[in-house]
KELUMTI-414210 format. One line per 10 residues: their letters; for each residue x, y, z of C-alpha. Coordinates in steps of 0.001 Angstrom, whole numbers. Layout:
A	X Y Z; ...
***
This chain:
XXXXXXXXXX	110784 125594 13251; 112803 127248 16009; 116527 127271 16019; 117434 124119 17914; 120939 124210 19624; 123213 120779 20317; 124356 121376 24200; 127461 118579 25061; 127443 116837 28556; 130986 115794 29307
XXXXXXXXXX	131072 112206 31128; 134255 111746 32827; 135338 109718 35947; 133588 112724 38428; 130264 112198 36270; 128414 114175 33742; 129162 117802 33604; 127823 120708 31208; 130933 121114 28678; 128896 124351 27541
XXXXXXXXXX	129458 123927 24284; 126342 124432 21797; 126177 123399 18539; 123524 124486 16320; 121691 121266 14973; 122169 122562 11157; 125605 121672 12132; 124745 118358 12265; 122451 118588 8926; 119592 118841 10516
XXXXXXXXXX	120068 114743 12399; 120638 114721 15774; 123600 112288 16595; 122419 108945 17933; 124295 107174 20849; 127241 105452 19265; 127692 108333 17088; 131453 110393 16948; 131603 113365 16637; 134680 115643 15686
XXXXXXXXXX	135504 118363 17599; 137111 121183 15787; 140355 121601 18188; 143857 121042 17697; 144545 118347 17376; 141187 117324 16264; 139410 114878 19222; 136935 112436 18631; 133999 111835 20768; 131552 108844 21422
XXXXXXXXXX	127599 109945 22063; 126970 107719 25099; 123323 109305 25236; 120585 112100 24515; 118282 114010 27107; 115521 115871 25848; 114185 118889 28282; 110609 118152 29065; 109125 121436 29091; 106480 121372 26514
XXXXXXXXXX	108739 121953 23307; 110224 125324 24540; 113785 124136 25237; 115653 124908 22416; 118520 122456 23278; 118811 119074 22342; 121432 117257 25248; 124553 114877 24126; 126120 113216 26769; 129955 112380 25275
XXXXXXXXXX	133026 110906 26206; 136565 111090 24565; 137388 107867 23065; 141023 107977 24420; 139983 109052 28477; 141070 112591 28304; 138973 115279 30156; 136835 117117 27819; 137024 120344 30152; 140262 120843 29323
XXXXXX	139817 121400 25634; 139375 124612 24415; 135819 125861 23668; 134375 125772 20104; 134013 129590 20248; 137883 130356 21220
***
């Protein structure tokens, strides 16, 4: 099996933007998160996010990204935060 990454769509009040942050799915041991899921993002402080869906790219099986679409549970905009590779 290929590497599969996690990519993170940020839903905030202007809509749903690419938060480019990619996750590889080991990450997630091997499950990808189902809406309703949190997830933890490793910043300081740590923030909690709600999976408020999942888009799979059509193209035959040659994406290797799996889409999240997330929101903070407390309203803050995740472009702020810094990136999991900082």
């Amino acid at each position: 099996m290929k590497n599969v990454w996690v990519r993170l769509l940020y839903q905030n009040g202007k809509g749903i933007e690419d938060g480019q942050h990619d996750v590889s799915l080991e990450d997630f041991g091997g499950t990808v998160p189902a809406v309703g899921d949190r997830i933890a993002l490793m910043v300081r402080p740590t923030k909690f996010v709600r999976v408020v869906g999942r888009v799979f790219e059509a193209d035959g099986g040659n994406s290797p990204y799996i889409n999240l679409i997330v929101r903070t549970e407390d309203g803050e905009d995740l472009q702020d935060l810094p990136r999991f590779s900082d």
